[in-house]
CHARMM internal coordinates of N, CA and C (Angstrom, degrees):
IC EDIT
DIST 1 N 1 CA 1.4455
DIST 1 CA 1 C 1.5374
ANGL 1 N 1 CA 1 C 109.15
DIST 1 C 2 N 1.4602
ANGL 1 CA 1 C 2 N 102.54
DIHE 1 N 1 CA 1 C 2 N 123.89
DIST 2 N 2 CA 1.9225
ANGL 1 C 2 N 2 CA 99.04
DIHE 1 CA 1 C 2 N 2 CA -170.57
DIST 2 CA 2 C 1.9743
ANGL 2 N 2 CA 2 C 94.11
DIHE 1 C 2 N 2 CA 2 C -84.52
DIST 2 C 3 N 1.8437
ANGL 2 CA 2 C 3 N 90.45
DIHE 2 N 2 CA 2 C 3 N 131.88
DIST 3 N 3 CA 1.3554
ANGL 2 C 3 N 3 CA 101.46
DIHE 2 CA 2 C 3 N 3 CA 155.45
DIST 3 CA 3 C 1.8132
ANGL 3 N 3 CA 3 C 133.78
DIHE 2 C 3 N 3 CA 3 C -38.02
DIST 3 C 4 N 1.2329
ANGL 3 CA 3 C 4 N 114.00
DIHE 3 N 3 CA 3 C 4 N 143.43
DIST 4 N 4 CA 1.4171
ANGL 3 C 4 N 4 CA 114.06
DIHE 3 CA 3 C 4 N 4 CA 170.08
DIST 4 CA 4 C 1.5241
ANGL 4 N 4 CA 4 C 116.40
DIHE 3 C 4 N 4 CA 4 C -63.16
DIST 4 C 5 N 1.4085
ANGL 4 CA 4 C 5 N 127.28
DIHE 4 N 4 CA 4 C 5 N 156.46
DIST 5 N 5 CA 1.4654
ANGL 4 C 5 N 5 CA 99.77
DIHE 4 CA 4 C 5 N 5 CA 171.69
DIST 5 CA 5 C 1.9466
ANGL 5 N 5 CA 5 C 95.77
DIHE 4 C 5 N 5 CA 5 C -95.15
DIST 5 C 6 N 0.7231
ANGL 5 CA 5 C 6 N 92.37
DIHE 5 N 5 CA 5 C 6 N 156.82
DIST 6 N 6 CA 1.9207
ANGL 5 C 6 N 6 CA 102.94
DIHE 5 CA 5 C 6 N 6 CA 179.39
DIST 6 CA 6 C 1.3199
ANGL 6 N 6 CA 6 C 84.97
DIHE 5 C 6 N 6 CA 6 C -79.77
DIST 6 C 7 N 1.3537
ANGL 6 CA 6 C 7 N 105.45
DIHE 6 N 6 CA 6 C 7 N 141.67
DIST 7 N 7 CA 1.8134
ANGL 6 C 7 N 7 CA 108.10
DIHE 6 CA 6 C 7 N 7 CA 136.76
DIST 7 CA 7 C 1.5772
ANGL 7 N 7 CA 7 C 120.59
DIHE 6 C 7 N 7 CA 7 C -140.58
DIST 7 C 8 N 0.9955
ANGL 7 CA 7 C 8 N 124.95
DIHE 7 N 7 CA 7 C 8 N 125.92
DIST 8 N 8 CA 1.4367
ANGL 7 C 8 N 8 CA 154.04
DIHE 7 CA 7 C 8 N 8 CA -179.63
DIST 8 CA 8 C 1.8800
ANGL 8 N 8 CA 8 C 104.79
DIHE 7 C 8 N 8 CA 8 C -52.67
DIST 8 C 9 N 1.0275
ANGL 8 CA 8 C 9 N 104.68
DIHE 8 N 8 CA 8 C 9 N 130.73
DIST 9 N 9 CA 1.8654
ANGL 8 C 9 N 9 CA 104.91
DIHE 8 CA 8 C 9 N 9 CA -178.08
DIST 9 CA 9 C 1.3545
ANGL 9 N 9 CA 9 C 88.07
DIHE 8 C 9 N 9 CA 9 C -98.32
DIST 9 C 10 N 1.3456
ANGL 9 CA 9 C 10 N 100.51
DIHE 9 N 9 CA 9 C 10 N 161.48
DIST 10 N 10 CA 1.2365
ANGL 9 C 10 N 10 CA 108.89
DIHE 9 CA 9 C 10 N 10 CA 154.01
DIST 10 CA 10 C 1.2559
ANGL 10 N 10 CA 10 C 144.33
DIHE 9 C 10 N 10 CA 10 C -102.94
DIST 10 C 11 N 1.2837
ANGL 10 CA 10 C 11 N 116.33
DIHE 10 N 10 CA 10 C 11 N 148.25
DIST 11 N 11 CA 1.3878
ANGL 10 C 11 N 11 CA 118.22
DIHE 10 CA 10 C 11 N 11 CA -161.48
DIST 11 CA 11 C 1.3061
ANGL 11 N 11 CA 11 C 130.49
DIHE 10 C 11 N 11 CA 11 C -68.68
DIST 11 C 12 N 1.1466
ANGL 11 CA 11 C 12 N 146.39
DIHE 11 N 11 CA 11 C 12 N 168.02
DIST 12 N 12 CA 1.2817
ANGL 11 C 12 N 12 CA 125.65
DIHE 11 CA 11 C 12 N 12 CA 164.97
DIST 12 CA 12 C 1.5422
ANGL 12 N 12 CA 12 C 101.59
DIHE 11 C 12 N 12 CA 12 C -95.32
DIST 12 C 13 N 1.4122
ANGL 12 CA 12 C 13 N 89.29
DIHE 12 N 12 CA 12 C 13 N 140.22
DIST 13 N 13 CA 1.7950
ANGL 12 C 13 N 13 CA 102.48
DIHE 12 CA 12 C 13 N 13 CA -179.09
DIST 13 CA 13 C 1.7459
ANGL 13 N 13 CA 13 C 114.16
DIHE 12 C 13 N 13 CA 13 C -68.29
DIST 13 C 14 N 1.0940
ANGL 13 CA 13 C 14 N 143.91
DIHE 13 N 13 CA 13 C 14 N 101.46
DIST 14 N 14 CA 1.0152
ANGL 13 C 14 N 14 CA 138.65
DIHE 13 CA 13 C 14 N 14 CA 169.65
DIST 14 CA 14 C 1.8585
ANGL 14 N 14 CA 14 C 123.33
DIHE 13 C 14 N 14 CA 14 C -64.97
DIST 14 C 15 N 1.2470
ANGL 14 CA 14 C 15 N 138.33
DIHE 14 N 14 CA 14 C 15 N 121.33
DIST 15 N 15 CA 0.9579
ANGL 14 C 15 N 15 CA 144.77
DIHE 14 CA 14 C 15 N 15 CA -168.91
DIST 15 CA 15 C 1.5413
ANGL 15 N 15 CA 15 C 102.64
DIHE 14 C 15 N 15 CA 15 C -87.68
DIST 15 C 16 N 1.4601
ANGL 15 CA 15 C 16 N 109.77
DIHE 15 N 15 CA 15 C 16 N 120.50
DIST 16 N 16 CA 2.1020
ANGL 15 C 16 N 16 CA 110.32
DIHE 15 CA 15 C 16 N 16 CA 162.73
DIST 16 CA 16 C 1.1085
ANGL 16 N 16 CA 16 C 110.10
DIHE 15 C 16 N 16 CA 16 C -77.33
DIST 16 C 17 N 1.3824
ANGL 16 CA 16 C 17 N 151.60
DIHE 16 N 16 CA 16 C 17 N -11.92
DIST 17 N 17 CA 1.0480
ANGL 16 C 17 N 17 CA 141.74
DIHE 16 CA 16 C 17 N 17 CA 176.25
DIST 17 CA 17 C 1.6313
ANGL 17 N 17 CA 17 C 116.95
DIHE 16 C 17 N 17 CA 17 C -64.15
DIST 17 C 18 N 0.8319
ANGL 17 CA 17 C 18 N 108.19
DIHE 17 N 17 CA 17 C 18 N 129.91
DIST 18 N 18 CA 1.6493
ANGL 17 C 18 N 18 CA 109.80
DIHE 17 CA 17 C 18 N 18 CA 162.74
DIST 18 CA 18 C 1.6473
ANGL 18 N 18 CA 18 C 112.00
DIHE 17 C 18 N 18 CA 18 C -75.15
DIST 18 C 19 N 1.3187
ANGL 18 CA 18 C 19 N 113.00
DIHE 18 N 18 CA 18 C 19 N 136.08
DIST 19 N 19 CA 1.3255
ANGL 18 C 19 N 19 CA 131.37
DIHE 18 CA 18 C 19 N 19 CA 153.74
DIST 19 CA 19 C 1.8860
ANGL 19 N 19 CA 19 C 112.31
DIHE 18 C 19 N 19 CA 19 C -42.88
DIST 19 C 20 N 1.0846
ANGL 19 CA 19 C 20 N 112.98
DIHE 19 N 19 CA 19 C 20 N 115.06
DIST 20 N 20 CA 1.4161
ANGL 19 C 20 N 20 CA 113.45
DIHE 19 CA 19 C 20 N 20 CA -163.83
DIST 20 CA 20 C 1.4047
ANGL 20 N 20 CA 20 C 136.40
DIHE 19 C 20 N 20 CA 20 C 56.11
DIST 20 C 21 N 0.7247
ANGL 20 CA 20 C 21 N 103.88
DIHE 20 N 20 CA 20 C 21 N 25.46
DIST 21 N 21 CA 1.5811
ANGL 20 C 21 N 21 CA 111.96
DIHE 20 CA 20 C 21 N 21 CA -161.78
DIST 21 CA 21 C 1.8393
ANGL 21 N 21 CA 21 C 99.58
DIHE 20 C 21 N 21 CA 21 C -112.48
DIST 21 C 22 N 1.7392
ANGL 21 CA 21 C 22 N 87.87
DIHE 21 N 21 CA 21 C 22 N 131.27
DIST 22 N 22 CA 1.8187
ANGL 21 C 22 N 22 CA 91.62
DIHE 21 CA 21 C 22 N 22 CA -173.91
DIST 22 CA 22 C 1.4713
ANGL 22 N 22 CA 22 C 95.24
DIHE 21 C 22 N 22 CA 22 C 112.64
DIST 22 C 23 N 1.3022
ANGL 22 CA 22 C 23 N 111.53
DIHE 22 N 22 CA 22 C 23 N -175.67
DIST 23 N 23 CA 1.7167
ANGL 22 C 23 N 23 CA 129.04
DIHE 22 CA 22 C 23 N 23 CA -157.24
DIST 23 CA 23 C 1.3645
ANGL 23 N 23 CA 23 C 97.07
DIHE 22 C 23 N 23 CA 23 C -104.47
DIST 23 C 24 N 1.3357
ANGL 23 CA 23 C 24 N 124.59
DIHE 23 N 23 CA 23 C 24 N 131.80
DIST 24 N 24 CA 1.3602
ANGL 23 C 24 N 24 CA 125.31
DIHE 23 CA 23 C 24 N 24 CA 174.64
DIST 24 CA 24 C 1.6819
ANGL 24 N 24 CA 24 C 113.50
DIHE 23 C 24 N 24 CA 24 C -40.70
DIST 24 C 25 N 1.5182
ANGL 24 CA 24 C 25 N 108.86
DIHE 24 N 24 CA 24 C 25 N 165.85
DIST 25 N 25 CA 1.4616
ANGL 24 C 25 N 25 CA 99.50
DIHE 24 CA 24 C 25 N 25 CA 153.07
DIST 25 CA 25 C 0.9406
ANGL 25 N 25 CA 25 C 120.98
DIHE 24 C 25 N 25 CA 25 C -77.67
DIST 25 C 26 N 1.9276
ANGL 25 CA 25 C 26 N 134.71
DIHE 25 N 25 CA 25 C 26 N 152.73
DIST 26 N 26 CA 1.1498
ANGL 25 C 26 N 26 CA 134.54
DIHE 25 CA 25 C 26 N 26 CA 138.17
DIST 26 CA 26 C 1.3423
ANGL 26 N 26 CA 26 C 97.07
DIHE 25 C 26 N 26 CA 26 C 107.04
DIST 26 C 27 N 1.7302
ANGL 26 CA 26 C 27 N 114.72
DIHE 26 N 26 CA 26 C 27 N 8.21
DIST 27 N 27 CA 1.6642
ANGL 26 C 27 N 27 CA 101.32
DIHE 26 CA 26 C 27 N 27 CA 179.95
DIST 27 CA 27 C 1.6099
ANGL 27 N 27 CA 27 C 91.55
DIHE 26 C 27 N 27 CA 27 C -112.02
DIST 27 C 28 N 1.1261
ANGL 27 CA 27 C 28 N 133.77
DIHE 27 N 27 CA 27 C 28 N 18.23
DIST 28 N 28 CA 1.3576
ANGL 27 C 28 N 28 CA 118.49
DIHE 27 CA 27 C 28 N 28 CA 179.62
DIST 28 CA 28 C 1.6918
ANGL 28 N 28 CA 28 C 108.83
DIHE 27 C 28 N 28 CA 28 C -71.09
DIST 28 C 29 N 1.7671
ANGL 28 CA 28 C 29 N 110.78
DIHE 28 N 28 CA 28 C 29 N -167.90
DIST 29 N 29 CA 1.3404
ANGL 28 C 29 N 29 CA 115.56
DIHE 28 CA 28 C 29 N 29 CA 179.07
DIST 29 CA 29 C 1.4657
ANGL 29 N 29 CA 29 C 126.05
DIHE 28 C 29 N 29 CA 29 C -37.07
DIST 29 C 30 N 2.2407
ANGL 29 CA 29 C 30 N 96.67
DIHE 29 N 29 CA 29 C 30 N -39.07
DIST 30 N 30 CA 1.8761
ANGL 29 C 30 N 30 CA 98.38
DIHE 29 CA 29 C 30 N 30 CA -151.91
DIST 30 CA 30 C 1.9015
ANGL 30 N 30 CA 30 C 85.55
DIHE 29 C 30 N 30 CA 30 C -103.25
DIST 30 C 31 N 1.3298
ANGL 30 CA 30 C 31 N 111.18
DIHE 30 N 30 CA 30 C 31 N 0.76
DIST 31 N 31 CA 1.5990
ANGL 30 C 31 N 31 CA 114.02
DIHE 30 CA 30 C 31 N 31 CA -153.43
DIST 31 CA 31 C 1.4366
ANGL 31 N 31 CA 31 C 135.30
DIHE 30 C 31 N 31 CA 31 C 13.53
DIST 31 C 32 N 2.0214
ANGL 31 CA 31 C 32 N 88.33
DIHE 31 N 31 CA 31 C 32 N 64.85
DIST 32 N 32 CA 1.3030
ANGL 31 C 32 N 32 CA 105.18
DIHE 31 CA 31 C 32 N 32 CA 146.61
DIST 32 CA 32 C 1.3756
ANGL 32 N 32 CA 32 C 115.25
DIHE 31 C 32 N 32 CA 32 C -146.96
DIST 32 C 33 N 1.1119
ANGL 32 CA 32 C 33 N 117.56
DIHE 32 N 32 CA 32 C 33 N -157.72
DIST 33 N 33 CA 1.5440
ANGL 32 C 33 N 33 CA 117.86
DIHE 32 CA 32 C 33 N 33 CA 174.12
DIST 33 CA 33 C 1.4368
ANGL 33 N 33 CA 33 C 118.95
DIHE 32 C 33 N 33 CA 33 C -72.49
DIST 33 C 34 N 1.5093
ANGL 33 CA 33 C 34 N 128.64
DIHE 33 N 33 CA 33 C 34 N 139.14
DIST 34 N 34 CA 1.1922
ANGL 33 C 34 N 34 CA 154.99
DIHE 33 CA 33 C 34 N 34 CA 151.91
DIST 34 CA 34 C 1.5098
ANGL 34 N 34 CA 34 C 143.11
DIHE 33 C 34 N 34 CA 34 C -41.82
DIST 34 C 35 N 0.9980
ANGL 34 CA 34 C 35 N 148.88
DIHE 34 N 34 CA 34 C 35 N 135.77
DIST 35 N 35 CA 1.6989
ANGL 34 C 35 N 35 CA 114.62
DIHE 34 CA 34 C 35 N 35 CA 156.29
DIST 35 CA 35 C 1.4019
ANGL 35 N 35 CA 35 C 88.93
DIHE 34 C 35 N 35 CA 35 C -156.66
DIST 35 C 36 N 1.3504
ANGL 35 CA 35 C 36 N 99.97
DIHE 35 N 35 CA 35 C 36 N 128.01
DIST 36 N 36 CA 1.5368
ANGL 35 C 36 N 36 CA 138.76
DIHE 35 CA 35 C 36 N 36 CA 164.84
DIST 36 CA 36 C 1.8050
ANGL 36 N 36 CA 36 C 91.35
DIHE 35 C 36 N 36 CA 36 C -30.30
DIST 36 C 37 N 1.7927
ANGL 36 CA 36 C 37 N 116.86
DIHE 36 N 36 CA 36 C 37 N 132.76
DIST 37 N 37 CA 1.5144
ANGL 36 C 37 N 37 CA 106.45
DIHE 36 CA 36 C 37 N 37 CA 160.09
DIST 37 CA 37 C 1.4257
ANGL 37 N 37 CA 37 C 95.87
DIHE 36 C 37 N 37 CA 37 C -127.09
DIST 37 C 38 N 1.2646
ANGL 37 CA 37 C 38 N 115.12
DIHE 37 N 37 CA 37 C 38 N 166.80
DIST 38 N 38 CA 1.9187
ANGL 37 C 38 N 38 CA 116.56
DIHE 37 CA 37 C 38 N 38 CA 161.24
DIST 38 CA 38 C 1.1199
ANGL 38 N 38 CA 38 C 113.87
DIHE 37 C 38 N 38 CA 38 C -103.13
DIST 38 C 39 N 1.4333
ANGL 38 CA 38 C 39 N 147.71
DIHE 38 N 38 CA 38 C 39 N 109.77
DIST 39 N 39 CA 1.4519
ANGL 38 C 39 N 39 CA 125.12
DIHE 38 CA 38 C 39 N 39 CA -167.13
DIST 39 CA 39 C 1.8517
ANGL 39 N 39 CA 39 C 87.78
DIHE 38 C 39 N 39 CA 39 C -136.98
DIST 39 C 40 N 1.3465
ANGL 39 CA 39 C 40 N 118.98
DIHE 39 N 39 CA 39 C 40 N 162.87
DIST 40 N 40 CA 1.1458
ANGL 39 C 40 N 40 CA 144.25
DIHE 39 CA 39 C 40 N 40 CA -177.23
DIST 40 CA 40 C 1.2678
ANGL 40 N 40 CA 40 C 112.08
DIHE 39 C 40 N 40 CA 40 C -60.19
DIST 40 C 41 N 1.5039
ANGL 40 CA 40 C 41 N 114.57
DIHE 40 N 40 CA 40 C 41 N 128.84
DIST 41 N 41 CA 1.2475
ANGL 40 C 41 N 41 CA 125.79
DIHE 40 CA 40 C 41 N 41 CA -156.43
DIST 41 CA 41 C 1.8293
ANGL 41 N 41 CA 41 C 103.91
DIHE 40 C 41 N 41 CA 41 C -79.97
DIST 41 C 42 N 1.0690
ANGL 41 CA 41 C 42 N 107.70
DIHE 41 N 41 CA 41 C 42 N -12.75
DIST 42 N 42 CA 1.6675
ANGL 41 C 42 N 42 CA 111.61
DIHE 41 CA 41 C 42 N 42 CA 171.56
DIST 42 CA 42 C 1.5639
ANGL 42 N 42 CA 42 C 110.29
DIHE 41 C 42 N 42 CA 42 C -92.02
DIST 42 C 43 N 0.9689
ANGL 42 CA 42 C 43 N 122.11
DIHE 42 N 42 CA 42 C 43 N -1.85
DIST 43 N 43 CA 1.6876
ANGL 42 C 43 N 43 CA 137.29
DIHE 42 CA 42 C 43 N 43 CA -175.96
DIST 43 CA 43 C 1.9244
ANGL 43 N 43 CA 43 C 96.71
DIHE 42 C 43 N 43 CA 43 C -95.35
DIST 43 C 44 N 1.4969
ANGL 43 CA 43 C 44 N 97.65
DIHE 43 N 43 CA 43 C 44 N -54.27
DIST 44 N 44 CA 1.4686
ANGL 43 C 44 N 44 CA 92.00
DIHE 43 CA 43 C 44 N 44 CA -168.31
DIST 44 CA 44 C 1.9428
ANGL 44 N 44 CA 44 C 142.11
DIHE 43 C 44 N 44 CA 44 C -14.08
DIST 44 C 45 N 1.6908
ANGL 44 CA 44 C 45 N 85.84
DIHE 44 N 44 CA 44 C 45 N -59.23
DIST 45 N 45 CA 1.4802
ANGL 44 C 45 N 45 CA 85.92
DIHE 44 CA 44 C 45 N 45 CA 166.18
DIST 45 CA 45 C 1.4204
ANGL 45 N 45 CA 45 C 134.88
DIHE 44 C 45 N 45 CA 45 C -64.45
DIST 45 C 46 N 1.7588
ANGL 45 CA 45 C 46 N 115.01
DIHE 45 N 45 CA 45 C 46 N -42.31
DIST 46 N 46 CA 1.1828
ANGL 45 C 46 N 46 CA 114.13
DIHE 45 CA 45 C 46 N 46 CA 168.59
DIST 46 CA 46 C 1.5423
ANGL 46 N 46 CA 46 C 121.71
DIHE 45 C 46 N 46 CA 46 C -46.68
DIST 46 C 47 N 1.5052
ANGL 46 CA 46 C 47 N 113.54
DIHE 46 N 46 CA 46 C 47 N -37.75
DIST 47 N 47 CA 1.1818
ANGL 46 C 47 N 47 CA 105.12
DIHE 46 CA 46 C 47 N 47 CA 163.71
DIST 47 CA 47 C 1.0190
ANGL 47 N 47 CA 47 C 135.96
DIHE 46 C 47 N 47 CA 47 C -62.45
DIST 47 C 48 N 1.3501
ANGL 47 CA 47 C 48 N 125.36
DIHE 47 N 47 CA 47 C 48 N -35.91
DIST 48 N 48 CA 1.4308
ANGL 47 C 48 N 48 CA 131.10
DIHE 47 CA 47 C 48 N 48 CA 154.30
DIST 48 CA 48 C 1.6232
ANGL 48 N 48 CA 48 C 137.48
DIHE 47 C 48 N 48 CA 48 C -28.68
DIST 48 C 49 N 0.9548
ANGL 48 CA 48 C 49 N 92.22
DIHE 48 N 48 CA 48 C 49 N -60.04
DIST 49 N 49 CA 1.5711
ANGL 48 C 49 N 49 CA 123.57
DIHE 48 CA 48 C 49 N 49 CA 146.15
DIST 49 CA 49 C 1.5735
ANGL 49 N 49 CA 49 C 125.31
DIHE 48 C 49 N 49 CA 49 C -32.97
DIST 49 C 50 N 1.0424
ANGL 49 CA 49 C 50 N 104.29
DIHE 49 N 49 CA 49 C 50 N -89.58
DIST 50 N 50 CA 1.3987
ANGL 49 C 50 N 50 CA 130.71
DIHE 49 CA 49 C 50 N 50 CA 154.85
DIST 50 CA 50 C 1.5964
ANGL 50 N 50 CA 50 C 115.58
DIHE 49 C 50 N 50 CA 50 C -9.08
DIST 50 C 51 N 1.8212
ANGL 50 CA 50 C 51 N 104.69
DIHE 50 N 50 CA 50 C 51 N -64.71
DIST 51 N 51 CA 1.2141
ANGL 50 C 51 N 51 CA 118.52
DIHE 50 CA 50 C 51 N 51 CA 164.27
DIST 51 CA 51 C 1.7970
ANGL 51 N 51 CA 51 C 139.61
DIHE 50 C 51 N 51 CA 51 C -58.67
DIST 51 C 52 N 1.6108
ANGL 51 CA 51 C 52 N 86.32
DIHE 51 N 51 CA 51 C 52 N -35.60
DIST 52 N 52 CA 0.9710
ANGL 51 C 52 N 52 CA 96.67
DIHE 51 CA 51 C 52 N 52 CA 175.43
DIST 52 CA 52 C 1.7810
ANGL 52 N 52 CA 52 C 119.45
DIHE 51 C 52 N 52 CA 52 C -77.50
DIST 52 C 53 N 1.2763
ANGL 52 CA 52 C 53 N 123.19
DIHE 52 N 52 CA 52 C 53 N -29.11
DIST 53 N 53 CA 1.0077
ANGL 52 C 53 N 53 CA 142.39
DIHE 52 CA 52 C 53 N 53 CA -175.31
DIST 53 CA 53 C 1.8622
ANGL 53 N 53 CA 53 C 116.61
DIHE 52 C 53 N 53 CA 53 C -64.46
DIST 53 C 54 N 1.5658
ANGL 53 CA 53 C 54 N 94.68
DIHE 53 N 53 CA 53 C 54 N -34.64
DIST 54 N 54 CA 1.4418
ANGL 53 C 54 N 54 CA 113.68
DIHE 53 CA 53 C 54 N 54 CA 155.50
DIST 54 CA 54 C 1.2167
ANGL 54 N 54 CA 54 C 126.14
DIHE 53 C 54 N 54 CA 54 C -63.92
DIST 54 C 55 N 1.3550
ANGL 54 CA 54 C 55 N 125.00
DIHE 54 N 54 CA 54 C 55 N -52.36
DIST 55 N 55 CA 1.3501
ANGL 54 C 55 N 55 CA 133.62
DIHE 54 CA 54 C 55 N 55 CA -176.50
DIST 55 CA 55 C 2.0752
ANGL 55 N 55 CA 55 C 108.55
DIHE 54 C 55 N 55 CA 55 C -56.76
DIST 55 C 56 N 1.3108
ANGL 55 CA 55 C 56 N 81.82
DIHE 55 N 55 CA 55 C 56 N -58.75
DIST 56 N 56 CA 1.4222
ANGL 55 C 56 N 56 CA 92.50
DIHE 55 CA 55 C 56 N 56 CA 179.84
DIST 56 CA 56 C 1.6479
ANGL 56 N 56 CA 56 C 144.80
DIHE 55 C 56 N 56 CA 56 C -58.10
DIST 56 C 57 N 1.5778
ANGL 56 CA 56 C 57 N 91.30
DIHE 56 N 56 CA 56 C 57 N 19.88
DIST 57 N 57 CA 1.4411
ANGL 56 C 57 N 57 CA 125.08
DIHE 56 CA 56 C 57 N 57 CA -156.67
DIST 57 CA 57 C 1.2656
ANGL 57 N 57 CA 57 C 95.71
DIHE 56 C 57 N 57 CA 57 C -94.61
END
COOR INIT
IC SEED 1 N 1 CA 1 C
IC BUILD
């Protein structure tokens, strides 16, 4: 007698985030939006730098 195939439902995705929760947008240091970069860990400081050199204008 051939097996059934199973099939698995799907779940509902549950979200960890809280509803409001965290610092508004747009109130940080530069008050605007952000975005995460990955850049090379031998680069780092120059960027630092770099940034800072802007600000300080």
């Amino acid at each position: 007698m051939p097996k059934k195939a199973v099939v698995k439902k799907a779940s509902a995705k549950r979200s960890s985030k809280r509803s409001g929760a965290g610092r508004p947008k747009g109130t940080g240091k530069f008050g605007c939006e952000t975005k995460v970069i990955r850049v090379p860990i031998h680069l780092v400081d120059e960027i630092y730098e770099f940034i800072r050199r802007k600000i300080s204008r």
